[in-house]
Structures are given as structure tokens and as C-alpha cells.
VEXKEFI-529694 format. One record per residue: residue in three letters; x, y, z of N, C-alpha, C in turn; residue number from 1. Coordinates in steps of 0.2 Angstrom, whole numbers, always signed. Each point is the difference from the previous one (the first is absolute). Example, Ala and Ser with C-alpha at 12.3 -4.5 7.8 and 13.67 -1.06 7.14 Angstrom:
BEGIN
ALA, +66, -28, +39, -4, +6, +0, +4, +6, +0, 1
SER, -2, +5, -4, +4, +6, +1, -4, +5, +3, 2
% end
This chain:
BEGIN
UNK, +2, +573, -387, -5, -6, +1, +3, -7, -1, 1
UNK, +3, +0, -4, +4, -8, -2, +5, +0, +5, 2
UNK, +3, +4, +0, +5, +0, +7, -4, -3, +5, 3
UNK, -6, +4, +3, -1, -5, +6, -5, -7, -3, 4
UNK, -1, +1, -6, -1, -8, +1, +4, -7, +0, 5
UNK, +7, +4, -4, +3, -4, +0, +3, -3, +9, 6
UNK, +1, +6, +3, +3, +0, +9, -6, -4, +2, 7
UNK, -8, +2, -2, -4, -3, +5, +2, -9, -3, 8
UNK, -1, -1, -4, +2, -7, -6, +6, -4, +6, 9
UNK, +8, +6, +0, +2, -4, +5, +0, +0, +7, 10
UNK, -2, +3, +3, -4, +0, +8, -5, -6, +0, 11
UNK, -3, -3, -7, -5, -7, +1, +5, -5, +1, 12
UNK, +3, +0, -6, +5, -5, +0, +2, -1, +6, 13
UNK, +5, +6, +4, +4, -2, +5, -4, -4, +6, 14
UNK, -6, +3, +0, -3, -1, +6, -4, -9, -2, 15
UNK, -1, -3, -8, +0, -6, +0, +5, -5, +3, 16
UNK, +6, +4, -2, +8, -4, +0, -1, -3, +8, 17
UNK, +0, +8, +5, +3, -2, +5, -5, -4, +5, 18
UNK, -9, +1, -2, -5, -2, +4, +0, -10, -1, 19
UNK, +3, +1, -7, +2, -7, -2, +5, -5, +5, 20
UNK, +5, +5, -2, +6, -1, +7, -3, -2, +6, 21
UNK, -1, +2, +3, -5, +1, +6, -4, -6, +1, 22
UNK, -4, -1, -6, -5, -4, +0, +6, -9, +3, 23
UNK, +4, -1, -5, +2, -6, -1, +4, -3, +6, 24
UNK, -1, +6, +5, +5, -1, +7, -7, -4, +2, 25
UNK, -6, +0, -1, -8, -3, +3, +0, -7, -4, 26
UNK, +4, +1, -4, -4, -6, -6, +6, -6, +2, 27
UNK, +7, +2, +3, +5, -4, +0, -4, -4, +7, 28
UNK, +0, +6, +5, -2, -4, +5, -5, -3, +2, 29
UNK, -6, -1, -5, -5, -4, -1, +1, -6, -4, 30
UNK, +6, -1, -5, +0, -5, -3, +6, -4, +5, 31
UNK, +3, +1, +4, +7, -2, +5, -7, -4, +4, 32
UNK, -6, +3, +6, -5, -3, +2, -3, -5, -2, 33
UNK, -1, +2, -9, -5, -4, -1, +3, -8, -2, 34
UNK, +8, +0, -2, +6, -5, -1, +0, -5, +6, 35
UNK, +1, +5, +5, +2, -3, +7, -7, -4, +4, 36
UNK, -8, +1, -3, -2, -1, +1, -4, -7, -5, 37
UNK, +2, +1, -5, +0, -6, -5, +3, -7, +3, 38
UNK, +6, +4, +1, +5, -6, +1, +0, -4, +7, 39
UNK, +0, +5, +5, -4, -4, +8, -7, -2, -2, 40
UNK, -5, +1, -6, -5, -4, +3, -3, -8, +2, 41
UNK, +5, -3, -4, +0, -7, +4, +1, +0, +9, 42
UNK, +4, +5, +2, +3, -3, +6, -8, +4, +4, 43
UNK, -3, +7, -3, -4, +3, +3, -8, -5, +1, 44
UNK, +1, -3, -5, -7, -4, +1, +0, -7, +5, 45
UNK, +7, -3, +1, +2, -6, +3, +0, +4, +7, 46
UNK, +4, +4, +1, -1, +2, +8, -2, +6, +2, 47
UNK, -3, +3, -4, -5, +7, +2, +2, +4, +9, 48
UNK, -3, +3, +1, +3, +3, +4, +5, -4, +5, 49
UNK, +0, -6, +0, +2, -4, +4, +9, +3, +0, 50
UNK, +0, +0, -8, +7, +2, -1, +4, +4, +3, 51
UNK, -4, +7, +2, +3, +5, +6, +2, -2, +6, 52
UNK, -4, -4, +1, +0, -3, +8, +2, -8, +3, 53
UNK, +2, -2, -7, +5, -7, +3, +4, +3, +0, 54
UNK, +3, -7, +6, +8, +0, +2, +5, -6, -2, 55
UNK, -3, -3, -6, +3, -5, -3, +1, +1, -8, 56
UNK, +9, -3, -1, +3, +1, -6, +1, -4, -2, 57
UNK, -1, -5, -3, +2, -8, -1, -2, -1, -6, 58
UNK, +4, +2, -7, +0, -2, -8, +3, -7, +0, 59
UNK, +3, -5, +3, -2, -6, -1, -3, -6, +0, 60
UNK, -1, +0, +6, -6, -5, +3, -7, +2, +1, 61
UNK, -3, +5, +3, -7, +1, +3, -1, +7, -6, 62
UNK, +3, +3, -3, +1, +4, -5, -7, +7, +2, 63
UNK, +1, -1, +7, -2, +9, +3, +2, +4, +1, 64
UNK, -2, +6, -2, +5, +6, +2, -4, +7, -1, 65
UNK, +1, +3, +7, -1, +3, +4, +2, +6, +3, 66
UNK, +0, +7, -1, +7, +4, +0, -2, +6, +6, 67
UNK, -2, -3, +4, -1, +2, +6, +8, +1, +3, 68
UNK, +3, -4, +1, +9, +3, +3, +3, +3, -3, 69
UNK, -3, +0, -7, +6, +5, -5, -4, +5, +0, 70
UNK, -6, +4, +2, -1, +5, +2, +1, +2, +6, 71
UNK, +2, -5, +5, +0, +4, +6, +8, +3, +2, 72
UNK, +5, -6, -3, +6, +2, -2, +2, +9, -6, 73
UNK, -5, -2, -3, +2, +6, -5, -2, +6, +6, 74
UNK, -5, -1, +3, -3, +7, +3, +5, +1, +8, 75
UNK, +2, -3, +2, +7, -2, +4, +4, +3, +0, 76
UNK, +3, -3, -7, +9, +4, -2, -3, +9, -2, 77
UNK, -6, +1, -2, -2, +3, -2, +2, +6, +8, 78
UNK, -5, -2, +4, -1, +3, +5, +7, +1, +5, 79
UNK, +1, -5, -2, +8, +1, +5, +5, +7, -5, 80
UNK, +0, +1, -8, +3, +3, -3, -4, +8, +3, 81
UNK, -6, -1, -1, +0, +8, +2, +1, +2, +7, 82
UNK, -2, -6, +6, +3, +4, +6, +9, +0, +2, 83
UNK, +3, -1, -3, +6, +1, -2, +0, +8, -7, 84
UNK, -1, +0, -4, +1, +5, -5, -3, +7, +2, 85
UNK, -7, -2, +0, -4, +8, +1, +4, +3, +4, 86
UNK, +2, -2, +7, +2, +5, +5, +7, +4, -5, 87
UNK, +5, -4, -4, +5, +2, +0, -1, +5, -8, 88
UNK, -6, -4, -3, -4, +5, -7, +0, +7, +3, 89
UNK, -5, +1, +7, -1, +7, -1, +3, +4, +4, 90
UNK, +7, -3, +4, +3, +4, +2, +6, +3, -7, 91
UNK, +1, -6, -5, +4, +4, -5, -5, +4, -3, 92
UNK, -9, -2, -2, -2, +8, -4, +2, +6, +6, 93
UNK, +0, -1, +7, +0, +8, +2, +6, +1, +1, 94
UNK, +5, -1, +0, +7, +2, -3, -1, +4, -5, 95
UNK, +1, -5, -6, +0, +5, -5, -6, +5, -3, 96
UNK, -5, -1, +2, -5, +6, +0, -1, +5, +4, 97
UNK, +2, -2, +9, +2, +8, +4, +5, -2, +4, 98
UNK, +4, -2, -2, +7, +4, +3, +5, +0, -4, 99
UNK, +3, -4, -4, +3, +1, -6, +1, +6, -5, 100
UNK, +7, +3, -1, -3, +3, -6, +0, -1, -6, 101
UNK, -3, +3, -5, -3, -1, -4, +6, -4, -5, 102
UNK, +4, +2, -1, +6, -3, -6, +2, -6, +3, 103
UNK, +1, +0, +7, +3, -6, +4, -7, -7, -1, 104
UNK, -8, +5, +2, -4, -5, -2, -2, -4, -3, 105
UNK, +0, +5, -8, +1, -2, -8, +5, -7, -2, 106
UNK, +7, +0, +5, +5, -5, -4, -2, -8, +8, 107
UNK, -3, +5, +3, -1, -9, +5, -7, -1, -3, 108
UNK, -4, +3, -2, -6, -4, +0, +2, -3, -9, 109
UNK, +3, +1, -4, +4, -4, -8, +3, -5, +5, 110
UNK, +4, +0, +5, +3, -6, +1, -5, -4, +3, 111
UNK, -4, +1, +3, -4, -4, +5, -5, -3, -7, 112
UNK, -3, +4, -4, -5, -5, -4, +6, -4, -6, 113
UNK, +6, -2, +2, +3, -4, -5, +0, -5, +1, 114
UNK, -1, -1, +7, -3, -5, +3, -6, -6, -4, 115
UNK, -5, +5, -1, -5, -3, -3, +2, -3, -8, 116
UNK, +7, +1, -3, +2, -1, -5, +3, -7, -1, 117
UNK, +1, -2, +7, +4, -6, +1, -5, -5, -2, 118
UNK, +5, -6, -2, -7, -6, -4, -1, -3, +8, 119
UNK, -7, -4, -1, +0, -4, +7, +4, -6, +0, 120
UNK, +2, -2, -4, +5, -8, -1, +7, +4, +4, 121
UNK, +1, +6, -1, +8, +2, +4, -2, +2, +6, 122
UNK, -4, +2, +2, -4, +0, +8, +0, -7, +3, 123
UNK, -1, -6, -3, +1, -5, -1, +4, -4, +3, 124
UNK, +4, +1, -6, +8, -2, +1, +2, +4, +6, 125
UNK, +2, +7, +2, +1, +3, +5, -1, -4, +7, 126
UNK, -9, -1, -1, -1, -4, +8, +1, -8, +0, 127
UNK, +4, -3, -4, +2, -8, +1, +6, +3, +2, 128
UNK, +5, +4, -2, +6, +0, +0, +4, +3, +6, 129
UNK, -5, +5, +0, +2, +6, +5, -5, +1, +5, 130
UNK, -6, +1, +1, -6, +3, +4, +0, -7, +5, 131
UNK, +0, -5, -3, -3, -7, +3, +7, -3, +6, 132
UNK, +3, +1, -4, +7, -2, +6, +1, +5, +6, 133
UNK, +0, +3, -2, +1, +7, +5, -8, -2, +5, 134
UNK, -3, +1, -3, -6, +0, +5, +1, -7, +5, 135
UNK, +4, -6, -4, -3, -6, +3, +5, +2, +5, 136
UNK, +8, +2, +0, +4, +0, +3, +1, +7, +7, 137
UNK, -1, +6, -4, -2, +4, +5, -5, +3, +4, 138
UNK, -8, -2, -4, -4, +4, +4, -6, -6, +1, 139
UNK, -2, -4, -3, -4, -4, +3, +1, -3, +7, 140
UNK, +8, -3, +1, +1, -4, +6, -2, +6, +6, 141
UNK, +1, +7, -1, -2, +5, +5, -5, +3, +1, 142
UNK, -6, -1, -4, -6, -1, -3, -2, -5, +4, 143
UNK, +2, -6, +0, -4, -7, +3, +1, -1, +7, 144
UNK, +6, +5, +2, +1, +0, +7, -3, +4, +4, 145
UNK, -1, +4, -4, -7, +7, +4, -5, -3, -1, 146
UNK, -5, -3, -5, -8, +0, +0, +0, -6, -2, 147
UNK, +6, -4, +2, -1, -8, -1, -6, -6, +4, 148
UNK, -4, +5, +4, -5, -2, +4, -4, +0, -2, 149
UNK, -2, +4, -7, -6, +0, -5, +0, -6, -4, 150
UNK, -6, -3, -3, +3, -5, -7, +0, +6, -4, 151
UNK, +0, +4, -2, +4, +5, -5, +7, -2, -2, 152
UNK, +2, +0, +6, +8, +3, +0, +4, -9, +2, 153
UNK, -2, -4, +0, +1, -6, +2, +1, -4, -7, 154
UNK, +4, -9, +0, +0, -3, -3, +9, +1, -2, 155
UNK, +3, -4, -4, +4, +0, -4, +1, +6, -6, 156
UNK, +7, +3, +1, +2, +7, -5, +3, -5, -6, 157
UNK, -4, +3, -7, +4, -2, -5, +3, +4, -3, 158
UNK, +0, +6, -1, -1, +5, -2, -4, +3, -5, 159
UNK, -1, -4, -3, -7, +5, -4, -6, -3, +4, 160
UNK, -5, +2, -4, -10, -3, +4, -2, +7, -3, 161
UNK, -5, +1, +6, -5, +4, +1, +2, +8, +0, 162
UNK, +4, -1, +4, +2, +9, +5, +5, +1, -6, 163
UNK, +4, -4, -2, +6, +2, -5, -5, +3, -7, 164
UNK, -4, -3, -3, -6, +3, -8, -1, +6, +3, 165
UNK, -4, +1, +8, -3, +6, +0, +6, +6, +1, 166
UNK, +8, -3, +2, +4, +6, +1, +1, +4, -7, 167
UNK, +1, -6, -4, +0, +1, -8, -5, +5, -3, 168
UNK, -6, -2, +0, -4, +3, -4, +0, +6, +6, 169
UNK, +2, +2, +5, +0, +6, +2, +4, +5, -4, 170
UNK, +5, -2, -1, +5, +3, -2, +0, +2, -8, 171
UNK, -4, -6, -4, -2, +1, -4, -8, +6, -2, 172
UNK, -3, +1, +6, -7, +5, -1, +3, +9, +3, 173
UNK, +5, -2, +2, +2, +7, +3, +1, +5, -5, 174
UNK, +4, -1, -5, -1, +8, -8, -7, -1, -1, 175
UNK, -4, -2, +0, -7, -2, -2, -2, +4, +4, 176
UNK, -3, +0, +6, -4, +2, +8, +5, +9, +2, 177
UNK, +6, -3, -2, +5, +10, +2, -2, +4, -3, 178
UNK, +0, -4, -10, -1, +5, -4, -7, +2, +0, 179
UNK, -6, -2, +2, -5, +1, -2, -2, +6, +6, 180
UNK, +4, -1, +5, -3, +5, +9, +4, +7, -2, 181
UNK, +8, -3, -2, +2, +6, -1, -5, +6, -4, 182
UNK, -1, -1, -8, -4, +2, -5, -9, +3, +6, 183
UNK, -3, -6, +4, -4, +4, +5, +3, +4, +3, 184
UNK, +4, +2, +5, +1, +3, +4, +2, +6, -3, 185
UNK, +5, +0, -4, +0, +5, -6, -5, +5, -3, 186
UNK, -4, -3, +1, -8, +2, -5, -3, +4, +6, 187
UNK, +3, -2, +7, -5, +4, +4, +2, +7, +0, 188
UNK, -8, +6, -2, +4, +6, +1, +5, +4, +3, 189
UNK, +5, +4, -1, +4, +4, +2, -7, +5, +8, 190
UNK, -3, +2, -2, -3, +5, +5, -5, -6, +8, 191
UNK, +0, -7, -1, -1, -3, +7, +6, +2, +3, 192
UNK, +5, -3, -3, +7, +2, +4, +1, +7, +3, 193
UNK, -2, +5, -6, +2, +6, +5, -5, +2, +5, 194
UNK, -7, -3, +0, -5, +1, +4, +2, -2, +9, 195
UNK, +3, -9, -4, +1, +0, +8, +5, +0, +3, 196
UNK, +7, +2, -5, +7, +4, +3, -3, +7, +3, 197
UNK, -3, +5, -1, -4, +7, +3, -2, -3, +5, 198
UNK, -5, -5, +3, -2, -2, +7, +5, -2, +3, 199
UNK, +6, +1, -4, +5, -2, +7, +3, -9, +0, 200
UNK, -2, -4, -5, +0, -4, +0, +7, -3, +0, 201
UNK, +2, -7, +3, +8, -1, -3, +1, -5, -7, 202
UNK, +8, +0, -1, -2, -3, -6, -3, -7, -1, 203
UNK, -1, -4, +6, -2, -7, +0, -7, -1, -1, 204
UNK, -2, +6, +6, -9, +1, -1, -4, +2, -8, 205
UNK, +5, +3, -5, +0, +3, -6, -2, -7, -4, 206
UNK, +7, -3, +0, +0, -7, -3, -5, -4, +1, 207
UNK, -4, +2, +8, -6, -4, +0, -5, -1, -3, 208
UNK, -2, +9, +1, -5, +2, -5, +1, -1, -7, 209
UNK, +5, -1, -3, +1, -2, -8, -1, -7, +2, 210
UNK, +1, -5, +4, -1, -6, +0, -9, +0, +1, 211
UNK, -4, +2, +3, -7, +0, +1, -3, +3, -7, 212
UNK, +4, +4, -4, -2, +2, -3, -2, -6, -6, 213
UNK, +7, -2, -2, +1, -3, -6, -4, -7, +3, 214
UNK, -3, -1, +4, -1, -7, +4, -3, -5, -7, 215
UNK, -4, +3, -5, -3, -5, -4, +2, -3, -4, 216
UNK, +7, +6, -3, +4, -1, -6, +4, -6, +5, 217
UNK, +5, +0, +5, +3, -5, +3, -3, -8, +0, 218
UNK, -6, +1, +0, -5, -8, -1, +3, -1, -5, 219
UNK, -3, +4, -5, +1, -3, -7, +7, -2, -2, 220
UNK, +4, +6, +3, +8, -5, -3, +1, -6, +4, 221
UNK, -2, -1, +7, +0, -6, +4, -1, -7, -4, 222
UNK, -9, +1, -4, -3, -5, -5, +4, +1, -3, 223
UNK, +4, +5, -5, +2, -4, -6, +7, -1, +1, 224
UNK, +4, -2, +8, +6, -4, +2, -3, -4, +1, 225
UNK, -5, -1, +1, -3, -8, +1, -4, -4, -4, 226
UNK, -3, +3, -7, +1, -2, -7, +6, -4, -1, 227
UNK, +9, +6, +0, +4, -4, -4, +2, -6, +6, 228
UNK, -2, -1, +7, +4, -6, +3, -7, -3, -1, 229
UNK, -3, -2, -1, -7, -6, -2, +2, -4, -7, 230
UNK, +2, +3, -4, +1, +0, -6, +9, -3, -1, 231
UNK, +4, +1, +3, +6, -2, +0, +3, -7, -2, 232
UNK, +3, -2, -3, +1, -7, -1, +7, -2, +0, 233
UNK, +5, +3, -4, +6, -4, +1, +3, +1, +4, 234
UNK, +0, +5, +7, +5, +2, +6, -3, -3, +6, 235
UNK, -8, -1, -1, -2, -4, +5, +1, -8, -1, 236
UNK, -1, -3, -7, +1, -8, -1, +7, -1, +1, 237
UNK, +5, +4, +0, +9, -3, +0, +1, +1, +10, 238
UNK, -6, +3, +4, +5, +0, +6, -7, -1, +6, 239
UNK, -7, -4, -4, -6, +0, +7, +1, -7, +0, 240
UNK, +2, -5, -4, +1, -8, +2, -4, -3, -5, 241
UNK, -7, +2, -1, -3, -3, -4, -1, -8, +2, 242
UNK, -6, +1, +6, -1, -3, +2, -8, +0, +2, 243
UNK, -3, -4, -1, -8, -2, -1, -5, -1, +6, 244
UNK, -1, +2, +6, -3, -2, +8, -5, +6, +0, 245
UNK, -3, -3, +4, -5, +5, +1, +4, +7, +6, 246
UNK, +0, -2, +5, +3, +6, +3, +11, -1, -2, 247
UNK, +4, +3, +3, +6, -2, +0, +2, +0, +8, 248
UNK, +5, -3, +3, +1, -1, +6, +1, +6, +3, 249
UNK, +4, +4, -2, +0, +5, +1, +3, +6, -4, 250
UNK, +2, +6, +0, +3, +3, -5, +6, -1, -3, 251
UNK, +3, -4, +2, +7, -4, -1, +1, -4, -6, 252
UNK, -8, -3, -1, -3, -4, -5, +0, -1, -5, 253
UNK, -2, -3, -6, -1, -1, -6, -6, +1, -2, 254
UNK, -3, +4, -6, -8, +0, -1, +0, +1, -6, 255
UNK, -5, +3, -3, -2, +0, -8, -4, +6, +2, 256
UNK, +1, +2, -9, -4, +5, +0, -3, -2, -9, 257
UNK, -6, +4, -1, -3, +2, -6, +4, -1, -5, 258
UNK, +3, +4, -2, +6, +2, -5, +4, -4, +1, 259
UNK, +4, -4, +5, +7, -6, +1, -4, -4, -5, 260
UNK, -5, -3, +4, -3, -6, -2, -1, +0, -10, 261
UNK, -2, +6, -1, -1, +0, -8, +8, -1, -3, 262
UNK, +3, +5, +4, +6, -2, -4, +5, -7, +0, 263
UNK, -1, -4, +6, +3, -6, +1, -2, -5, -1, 264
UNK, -8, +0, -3, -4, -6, -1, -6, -1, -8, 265
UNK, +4, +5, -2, -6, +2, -9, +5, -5, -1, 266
UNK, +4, +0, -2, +3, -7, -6, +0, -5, +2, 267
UNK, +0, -1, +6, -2, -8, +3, -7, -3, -2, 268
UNK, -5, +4, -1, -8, +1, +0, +0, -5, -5, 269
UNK, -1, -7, +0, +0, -7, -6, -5, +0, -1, 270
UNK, -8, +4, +4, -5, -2, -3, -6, +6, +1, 271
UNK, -4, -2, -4, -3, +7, -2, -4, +2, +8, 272
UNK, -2, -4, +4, -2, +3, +7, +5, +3, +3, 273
UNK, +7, +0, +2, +4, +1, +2, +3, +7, -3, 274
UNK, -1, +0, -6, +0, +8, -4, -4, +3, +2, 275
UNK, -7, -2, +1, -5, +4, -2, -1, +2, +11, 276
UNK, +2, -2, +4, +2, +2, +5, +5, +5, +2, 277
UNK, +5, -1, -4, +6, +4, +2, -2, +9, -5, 278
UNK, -5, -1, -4, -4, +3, -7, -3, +8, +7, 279
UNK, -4, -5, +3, -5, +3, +4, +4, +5, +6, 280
UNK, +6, -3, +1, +3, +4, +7, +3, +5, -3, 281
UNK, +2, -1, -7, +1, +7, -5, -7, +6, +1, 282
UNK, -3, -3, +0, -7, +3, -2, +0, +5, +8, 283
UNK, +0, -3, +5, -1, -1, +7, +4, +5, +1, 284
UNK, +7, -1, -3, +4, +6, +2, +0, +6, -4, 285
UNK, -1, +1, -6, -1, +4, -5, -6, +5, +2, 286
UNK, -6, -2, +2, -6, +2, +4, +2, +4, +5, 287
UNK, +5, -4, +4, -1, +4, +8, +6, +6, -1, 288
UNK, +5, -2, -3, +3, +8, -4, -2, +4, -3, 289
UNK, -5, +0, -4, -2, +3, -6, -7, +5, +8, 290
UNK, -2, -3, +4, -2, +3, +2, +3, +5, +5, 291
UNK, +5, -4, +4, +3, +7, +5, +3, +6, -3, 292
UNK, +4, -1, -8, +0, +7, -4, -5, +2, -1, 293
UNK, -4, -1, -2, -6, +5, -2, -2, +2, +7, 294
UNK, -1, -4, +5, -4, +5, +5, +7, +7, +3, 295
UNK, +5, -5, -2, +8, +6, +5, -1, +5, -7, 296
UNK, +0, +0, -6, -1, +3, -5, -5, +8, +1, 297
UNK, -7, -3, +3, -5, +4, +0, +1, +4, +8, 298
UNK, +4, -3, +5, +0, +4, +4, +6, +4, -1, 299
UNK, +7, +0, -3, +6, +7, -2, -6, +2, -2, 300
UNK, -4, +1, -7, -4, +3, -4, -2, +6, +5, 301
UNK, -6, -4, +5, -3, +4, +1, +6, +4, +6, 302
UNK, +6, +0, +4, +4, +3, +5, +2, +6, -5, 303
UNK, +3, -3, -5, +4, +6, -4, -4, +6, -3, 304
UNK, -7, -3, -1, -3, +8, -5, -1, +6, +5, 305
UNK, -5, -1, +5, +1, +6, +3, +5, +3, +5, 306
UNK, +5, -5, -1, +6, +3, +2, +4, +6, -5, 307
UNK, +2, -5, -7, +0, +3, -4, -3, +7, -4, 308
UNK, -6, +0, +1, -6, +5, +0, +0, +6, +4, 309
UNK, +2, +0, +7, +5, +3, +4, +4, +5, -3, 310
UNK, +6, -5, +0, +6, +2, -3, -2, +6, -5, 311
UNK, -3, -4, -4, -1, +5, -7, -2, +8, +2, 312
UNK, -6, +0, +7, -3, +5, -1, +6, +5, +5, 313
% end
């Protein structure tokens, strides 16, 4: 009888430690909120919704600002990274989950999330030094000569801007969107594949049906490739221009994003409106992140259980 009191004594314990733990992962990110929300609220009360929806930046003279372009720019470079990444995302997860074998998988998918280990300041450096020349030298001028008939593809090559952040962050969300599809694709049972290899099926149409299959888990790694380019800061501020317009001339161009702006304009901030401005695009960004993980979050969640539930049985 002492025996299990003492076991039950530590089964309470453990279960305060770790509910505790748990707990404080709610408590950080309520006080991060409620900081970011202190801090912008000068800027919240002077331009109130306005502030989403201007197009004017100007901390020294008319002292407005407005972060309509830095949102459209974040969602942009964002948007250009995934139609660039994803396709090349989830041809490496179906590599490595159906047609690769197993030990051969194991040492490329270690190499491929080492990727994600790299700091974004050496991504960084990489695309001023390497990515950005190359580009301005060999592929934009061939680039501006096919679709140069668009304003997309027009204007003066610098070589960084617009299309050069989203190349970046593409290359930067790829461990991210591979590893997450592989890990789905994976999780789909063994008996779909033998179900529709017996109808005669080939290996592509195979591939297909694991791709229909896993379709919800694939969102969710999608969303949380597009969490970390939303959130990005020092590989997109060293090669998108950082430049303040409402639209840019074309992709060639210079823009801002969410993240540049904080990071190239908080210590300039001389006065409390102008802090409490740049306060609120933190808030704005931290917000619109915190939300696309938890919704990519709850949809792997819900891809993998009855997969996994499957498998089991």
C-alpha cells in the first residue's frame, strides 16, 4: 500500500511538472501578444484600421504609416516561394518515400533537412554574392526576353528585387514542405498501394492515389512552408531592395516586406510614434504567422491520425 502511494505521489507530480510545461508554452505566447500589443498601442489608436490599409510610410515629415505594401510584398515573395518550392517539395517527398530505398532515403532526407539548419544571414550572404549575379547575368536578361511583354518581366535588371527574395525563400522552405510530405506520404498505409497495384494499376497512378490520399497532410506542410517565408527576415532584407512603393515596377524591382522593415528601421525609430508603428507590424506579422501554423498545424493533425490508425490496425 505505501508502494502505490508513493508511485501514485509520483504519477501526480509528473503529471504537474509536465501540464506545467505545457502550460507555459500558452503563457509565453500570451505575454509576447500582450507586449506587442502594449507597445503598438499609440500607433493602434492614431491610425486604427487605417493602418492595414495605407500606402504611405513617411516617419519624417507627414509622420504616417501604413503597412499595406509591406503586406502585399510579404504575401508576394511569399507566394512566388511557394510556386517555385512546392512543386520541387513534393517531388523530393515522393522520391524518398516511394521510390527510393530505404537506407538510400534515410541519408538524403539527413541531408536535405540540413538545410533547414543553415542561419538565414548565410542564405543571405549566398544570394548577394552568388544567387543575385548569376541571376542578373544569366537568366533574367532570358527571362526578359521571353515575357518581356508583361509589366512582370519588364523594367531594369538589378539583380536582386522581388523574384530574387522569392527564389530564396523558396530554397530556403524546401526541408520544411519535403520533410513534412515525405513523413505524409509515408504514413499512407502499406494495403492502398497493394489494393491498387492488384487492379493492375502502374507505378505513377499508385503515386497518385498516395497523392489523393495524403491531399490534407500536403496543405498543411504547404501552410507551414508558408509560415516560415512570411516570417523570414535576414535573407529577404540583404537581396529584395528595401524599397517603400505601393506596387513595385515589376518583378525586377525593389519592395519591402514586414520583417525587412523591422529589421532595418527599429533603431532609426527617434520617436515614440514611430516605434510604436514599426511595434504594430511586429504584432501584424507575428499574428498572421501564429495563425497559418496552427491552422497547417491542425490539418497534418488531423491527415496523420487515421492514417496512422490504419497502419496500426
Amino acid at each position: 500500500m505505501k508502494d502505490f502511494r508513493e508511485k501514485l505521489r509520483g504519477d501526480y507530480l509528473l503529471f504537474l511538472l509536465t501540464g506545467a510545461s505545457a502550460s507555459s508554452v500558452f503563457i509565453i505566447i500570451g505575454l509576447i501578444v500582450y507586449k506587442l500589443i502594449e507597445g503598438s498601442w499609440l500607433s493602434i489608436q492614431r491610425f486604427g484600421i487605417g493602418f492595414l490599409i495605407g500606402t504611405e510610410w513617411d516617419p519624417a515629415i507627414s509622420q504616417n504609416f501604413g503597412a499595406l505594401p509591406l503586406i502585399s510584398g510579404t504575401l508576394v515573395t511569399s507566394g512566388i516561394a511557394l510556386l517555385i518550392g512546392v512543386p520541387i517539395s513534393l517531388g523530393v517527398g515522393l522520391v524518398l518515400s516511394e521510390y527510393m530505398p530505404r537506407q538510400l532515403s534515410f541519408a538524403t532526407s539527413f541531408v536535405i533537412e540540413l538545410l533547414a539548419a543553415i542561419p538565414s544571414v548565410i542564405y543571405g550572404l549566398w544570394g548577394i554574392f552568388t544567387l543575385a549575379p548569376f541571376l542578373r547575368d544569366n537568366v533574367y536578361p532570358y527571362l526578359q526576353a521571353l515575357l518581356g511583354f508583361t509589366p512582370l518581366f519588364s523594367g531594369p535588371i538589378y539583380g536582386g528585387g522581388v523574384l530574387t527574395a522569392g527564389i530564396i525563400l523558396a530554397i530556403m522552405i524546401i526541408p520544411t514542405i519535403s520533410s513534412i510530405s515525405r513523413d505524409v506520404f509515408s504514413a499512407v498505409p502499406n494495403s492502398q498501394r497493394e489494393a491498387v497495384i492488384s487492379l493492375g494499376a502502374t507505378r505513377w497512378e499508385t503515386v497518385k492515389i498516395v497523392m489523393s490520399y495524403a491531399r490534407s497532410g500536403v496543405i498543411g506542410a504547404v501552410l507551414l512552408g508558408l509560415g516560415r517565408a512570411v516570417g523570414e527576415t535576414m535573407a529577404v532584407t540583404m537581396v529584395i531592395g528595401n524599397r517603400f512603393q505601393v506596387f513595385p515596377s515589376s518583378l525586377f524591382d525593389a519592395w519591402y516586406t514586414l520583417a525587412a522593415i523591422i529589421a532595418n528601421e527599429f533603431t532609426e525609430a527617434t520617436y515614440d510614434l514611430y516605434l510604436s508603428a514599426l511595434i504594430e507590424v511586429g504584432l501584424v506579422l507575428f499574428l498572421f504567422t501564429l495563425m497559418i501554423n496552427i491552422l497547417a498545424r491542425i490539418i497534418i493533425l488531423r491527415a496523420l491520425g487515421p492514417m496512422r490508425g490504419i497502419a496500426r490496425e
